[in-house]
C-alpha positions in Angstrom: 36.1 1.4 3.8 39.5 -0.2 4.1 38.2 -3.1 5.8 35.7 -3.6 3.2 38.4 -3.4 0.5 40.6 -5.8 1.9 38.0 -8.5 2.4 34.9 -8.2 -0.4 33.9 -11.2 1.1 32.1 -9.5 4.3 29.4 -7.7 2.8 29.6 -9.0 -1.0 28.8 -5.1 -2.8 30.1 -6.2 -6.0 28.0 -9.4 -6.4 25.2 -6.9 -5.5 26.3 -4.5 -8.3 27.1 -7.3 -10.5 23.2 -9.1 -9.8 21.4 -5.3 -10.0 22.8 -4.8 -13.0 22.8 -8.3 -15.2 19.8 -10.6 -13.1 18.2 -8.4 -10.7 15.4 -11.4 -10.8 17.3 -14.8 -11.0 16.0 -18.3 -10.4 18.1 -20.9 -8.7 16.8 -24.1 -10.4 18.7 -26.3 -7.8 16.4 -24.8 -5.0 13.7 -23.9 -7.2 13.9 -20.4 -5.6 14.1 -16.8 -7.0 16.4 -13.7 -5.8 15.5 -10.2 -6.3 18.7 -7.7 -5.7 16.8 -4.6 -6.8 15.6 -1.5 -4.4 12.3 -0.7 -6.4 11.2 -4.4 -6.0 12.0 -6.0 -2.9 10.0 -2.4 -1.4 7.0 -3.4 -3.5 7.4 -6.7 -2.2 7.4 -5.9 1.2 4.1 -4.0 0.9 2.7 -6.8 -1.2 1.6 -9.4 1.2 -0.9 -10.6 -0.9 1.4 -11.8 -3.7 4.4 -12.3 -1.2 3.8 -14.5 1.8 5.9 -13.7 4.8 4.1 -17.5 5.8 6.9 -19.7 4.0 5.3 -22.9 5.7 2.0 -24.1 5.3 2.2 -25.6 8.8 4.1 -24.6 12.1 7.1 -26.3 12.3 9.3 -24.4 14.7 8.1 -22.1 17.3 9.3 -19.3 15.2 6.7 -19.9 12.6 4.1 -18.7 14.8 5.9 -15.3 15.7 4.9 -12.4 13.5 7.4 -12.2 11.6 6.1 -15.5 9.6 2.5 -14.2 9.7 0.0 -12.6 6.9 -3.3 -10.5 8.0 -5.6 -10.4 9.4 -3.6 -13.0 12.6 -0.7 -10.9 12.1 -2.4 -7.3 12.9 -4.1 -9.3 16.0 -1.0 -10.6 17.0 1.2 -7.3 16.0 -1.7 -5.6 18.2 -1.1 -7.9 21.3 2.3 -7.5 21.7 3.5 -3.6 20.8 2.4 -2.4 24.1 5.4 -3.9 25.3 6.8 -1.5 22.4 5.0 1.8 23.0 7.5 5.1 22.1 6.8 5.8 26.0 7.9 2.3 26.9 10.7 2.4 24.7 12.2 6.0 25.6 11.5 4.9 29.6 14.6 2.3 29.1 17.3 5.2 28.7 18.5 5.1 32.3 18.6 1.3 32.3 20.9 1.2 29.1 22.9 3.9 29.8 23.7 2.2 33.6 24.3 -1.2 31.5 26.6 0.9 28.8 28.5 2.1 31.8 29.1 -1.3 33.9 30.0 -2.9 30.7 32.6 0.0 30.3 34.4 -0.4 33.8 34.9 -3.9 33.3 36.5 -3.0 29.9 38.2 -0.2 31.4 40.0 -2.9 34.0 41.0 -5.0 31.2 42.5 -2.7 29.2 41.2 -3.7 25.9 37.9 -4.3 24.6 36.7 -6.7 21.7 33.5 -5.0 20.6 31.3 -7.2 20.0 32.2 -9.7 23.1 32.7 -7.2 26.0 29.9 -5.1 24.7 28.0 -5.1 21.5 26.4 -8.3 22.8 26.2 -8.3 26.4 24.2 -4.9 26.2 21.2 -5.8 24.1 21.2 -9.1 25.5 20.9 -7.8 29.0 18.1 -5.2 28.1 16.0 -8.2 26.1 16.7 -10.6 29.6 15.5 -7.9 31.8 12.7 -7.2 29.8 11.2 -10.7 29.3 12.4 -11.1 33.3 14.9 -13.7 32.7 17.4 -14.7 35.5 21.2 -13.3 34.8 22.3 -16.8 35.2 20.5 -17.7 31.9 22.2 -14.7 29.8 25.1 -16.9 28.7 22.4 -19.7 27.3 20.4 -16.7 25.9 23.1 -16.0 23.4 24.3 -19.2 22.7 20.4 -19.6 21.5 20.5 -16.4 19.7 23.9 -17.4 17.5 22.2 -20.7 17.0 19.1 -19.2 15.6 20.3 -16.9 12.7 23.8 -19.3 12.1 23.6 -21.9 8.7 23.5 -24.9 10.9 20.2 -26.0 10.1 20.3 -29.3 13.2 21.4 -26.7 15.6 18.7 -24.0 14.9 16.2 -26.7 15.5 17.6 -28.4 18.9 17.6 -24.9 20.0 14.0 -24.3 19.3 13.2 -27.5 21.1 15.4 -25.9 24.4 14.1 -22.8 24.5 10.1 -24.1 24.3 10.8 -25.9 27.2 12.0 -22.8 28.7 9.6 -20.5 28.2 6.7 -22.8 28.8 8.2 -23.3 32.4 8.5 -19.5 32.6 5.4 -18.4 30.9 3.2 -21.1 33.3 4.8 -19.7 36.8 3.9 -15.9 35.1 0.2 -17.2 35.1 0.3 -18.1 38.6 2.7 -15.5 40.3 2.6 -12.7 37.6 5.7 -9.8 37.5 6.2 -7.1 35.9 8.1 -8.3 33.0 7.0 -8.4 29.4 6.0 -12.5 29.4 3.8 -11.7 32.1 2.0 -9.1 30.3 2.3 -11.4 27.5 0.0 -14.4 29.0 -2.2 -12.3 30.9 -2.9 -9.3 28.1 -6.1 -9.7 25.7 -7.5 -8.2 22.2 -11.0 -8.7 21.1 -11.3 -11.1 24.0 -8.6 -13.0 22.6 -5.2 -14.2 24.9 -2.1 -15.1 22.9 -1.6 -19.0 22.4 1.4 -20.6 24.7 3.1 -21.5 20.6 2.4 -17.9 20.2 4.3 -16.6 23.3 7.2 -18.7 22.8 7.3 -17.8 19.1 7.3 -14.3 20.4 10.2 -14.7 22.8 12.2 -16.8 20.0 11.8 -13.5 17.6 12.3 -10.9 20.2 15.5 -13.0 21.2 16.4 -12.7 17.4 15.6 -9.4 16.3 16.3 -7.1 19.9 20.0 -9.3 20.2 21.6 -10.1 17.2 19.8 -7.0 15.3 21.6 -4.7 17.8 25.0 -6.6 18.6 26.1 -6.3 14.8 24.3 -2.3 14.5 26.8 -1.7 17.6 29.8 -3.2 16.1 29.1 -2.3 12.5 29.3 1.2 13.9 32.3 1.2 15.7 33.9 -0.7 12.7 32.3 2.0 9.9 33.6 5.1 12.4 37.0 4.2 13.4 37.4 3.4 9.5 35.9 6.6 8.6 38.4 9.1 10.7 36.2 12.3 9.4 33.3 10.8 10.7 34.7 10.1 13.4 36.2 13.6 14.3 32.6 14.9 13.4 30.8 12.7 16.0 33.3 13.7 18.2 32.7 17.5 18.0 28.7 16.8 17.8 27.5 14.0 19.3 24.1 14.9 17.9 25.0 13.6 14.3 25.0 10.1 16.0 21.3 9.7 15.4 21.8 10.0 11.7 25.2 8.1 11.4 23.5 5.5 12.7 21.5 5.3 9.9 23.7 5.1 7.7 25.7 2.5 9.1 22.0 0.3 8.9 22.0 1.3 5.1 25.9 0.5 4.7 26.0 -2.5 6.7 22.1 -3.7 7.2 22.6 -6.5 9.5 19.9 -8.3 8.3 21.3 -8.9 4.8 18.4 -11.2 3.2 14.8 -12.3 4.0 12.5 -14.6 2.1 8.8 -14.4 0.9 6.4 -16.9 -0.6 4.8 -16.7 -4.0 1.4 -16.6 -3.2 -0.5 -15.9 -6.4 1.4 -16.6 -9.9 3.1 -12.9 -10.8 4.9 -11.3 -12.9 8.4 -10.0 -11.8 10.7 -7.8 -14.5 9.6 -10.3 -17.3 9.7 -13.5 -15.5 6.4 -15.8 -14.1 7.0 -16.6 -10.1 4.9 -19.6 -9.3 2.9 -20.5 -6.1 4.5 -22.3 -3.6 8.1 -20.9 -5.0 10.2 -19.0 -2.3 12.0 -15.4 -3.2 14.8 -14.2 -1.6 15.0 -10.8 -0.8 18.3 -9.3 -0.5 18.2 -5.8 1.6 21.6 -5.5 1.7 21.4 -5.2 -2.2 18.7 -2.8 -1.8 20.3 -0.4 0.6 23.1 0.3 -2.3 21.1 0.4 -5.1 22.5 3.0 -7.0 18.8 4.3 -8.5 17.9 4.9 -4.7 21.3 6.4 -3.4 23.7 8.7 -4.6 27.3 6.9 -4.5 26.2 3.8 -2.5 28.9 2.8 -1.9 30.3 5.9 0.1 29.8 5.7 3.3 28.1 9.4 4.5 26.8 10.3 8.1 24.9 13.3 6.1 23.2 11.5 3.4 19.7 12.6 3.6 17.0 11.8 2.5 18.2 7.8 3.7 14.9 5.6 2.9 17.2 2.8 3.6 14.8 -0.8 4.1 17.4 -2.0 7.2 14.4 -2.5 9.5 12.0 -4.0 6.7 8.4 -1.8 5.5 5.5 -2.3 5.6 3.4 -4.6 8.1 6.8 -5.8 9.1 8.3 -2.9 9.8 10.9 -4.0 12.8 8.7 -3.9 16.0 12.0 -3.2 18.1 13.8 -0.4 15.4 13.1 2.3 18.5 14.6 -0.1 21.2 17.3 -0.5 18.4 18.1 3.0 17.5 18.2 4.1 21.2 20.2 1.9 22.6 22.8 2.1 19.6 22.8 5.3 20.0 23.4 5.7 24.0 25.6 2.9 24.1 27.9 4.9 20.9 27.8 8.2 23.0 29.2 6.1 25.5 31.9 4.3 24.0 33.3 7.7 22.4 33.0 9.5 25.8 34.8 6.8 27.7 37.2 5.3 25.1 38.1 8.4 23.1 41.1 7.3 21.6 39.4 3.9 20.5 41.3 2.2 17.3 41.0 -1.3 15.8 43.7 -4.2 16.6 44.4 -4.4 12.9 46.6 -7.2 13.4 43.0 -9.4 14.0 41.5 -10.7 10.6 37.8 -9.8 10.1 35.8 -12.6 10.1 31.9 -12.6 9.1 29.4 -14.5 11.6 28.4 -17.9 10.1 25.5 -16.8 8.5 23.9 -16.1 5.0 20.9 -14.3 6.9 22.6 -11.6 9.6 25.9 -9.4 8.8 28.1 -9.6 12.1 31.6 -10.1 13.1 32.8 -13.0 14.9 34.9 -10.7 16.7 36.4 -7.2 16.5 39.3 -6.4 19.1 40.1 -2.4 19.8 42.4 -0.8 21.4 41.1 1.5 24.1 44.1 3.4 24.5 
């Protein structure tokens, strides 16, 4: 990967290698936190909920605390049960036409232009209008929807929180006019559905909406423009996908293992463990770095070649476990339309190499700020 080369910086694989190999456990006294950079552990981790906490605060501070994502059994399998009907493979598969129509819309008004940055003219608009249309947001609010999302997974710690604050308020007000005048959107089915005679808390609806705001945007936005930037770097790829747009289903998986966009998650110590020889401690927080994972070099051959063909590809882009990504199907599908797309409408697509890469400001998420093509 050329772009890779030229700028180590945007997804760091020789500080991977370098932490595999020499501290695949290391403890960061300053924080008094541990990082694991190894394939065979943070797998075991994941699976491991009752060592590993995915509850890394003992009370609900933010909204997002109270999402799944932050939850241990047995809430999290009552939650987890309340809200995958929205999720169903039926559900899922039913949203085809819808992204394809979007895919298209977005690709006139590129096609007017003449140009196209990826990930502002498409990779974001298009996962941010499914996720809207689903939780029956007005179009108006789209613009605020991704300020939110950027603000959520970025390192400013005072803006993450003021947008937490915003979008309560916002959801409340929607989530009380559902109970009243119910559509048929997901936060409607979210306040009126129920599971052993249980309804999901207003904290536990907005923490949903917060998550799926999250994990169906930026999740999809930086698959998207990972892809484009992995294919039009990789010309053979390219020229396969072109020939056979059914390889796209397994390309795509291998741009989630080259360039997992969610780099690092964290886990709580909850019972004093043993970990390659050194003694984790309750309370201590262990970060787990799945971008280290997915080029682990005892899991995949030449990790650091990018291959649409590598199979088997057990990569751990969308977590395991419990918390297994409730949107990877919604992810995959609309990658992979809106890919099919792109290379049908914009065939001779090619990156403005003049532009700089420049990662997204944040630790948590691999995305590009920006990534201008050429269409033409």
């Amino acid at each position: 990967m050329e772009w890779l080369k030229a700028n180590n910086e945007l997804i760091p694989l020789s500080w991977f290698e370098q932490m595999r190999s020499n501290t695949p456990v290391s403890f960061n006294e300053e924080y008094n936190n541990w990082d694991a950079f190894r394939y065979e552990d943070i797998k075991a981790m994941f699976t491991n909920h009752e060592v590993f906490s995915s509850q890394l605060n003992d009370t609900v501070r933010e909204p997002i605390d109270a999402s799944i994502l932050f939850l241990d059994p047995p809430k999290h399998r009552q939650l987890r049960m309340l809200v995958s009907r929205a999720f169903t493979p039926q559900v899922i598969e039913a949203l085809g036409p819808k992204i394809t129509a979007i895919s298209h819309e977005l690709c006139d008004q590129i096609e007017q232009r003449g140009s196209m940055d990826v990930v502002h003219d498409f990779a974001s608009p298009l996962p941010m209008i499914v996720i809207a249309e689903m939780l029956g947001i007005p179009a108006a609010d789209r613009l605020q929807f991704r300020e939110w999302s950027i603000a959520l997974v970025g390192n400013d710690y005072e803006a993450f929180v003021a947008c937490q604050q915003e979008m309560s308020e916002y959801f409340t007000a929607i989530a009380n006019d559902r109970r009243t005048a119910p559509q048929q959107d997901l936060i409607s089915s979210l306040v009126h559905t129920h599971v052993d005679g249980e309804q999901l808390t207003d904290l536990e609806i907005i923490g949903f909406c917060v998550l799926l705001l999250v994990a169906g945007n930026e999740t999809t936005t930086n698959l998207i423009s990972s892809s484009m930037l992995c294919f039009d770097s990789e010309r053979d790829a390219r020229d396969q996908l072109m020939a056979d747009p059914t390889l796209f289903p397994q390309a795509i998986e291998e741009v989630l293992r080259y360039c997992s966009p969610v780099q690092v998650t964290s886990r709580k110590v909850k019972q004093a463990t043993e970990l390659r020889g050194h003694s984790l401690l309750p309370g201590q927080q262990i970060n787990i770095w799945i971008g280290s994972a997915n080029h682990d070099p005892d899991v995949f051959e030449s990790p650091n070649t990018f291959n649409i063909h590598r199979s088997p590809n057990p990569h751990l882009a969308f977590g395991h476990g419990i918390h297994f990504c409730l949107g990877a199907q919604l992810a995959r599908l609309e990658a992979r339309i809106a890919l099919r797309i792109l290379f049908e409408r914009f065939p001779n697509f090619r990156r403005d190499q003049r532009m700089t890469l420049e990662r997204a400001d944040s630790t948590m998420i691999f995305g590009l700020k920006s990534l201008p093509f050429f269409i033409a």
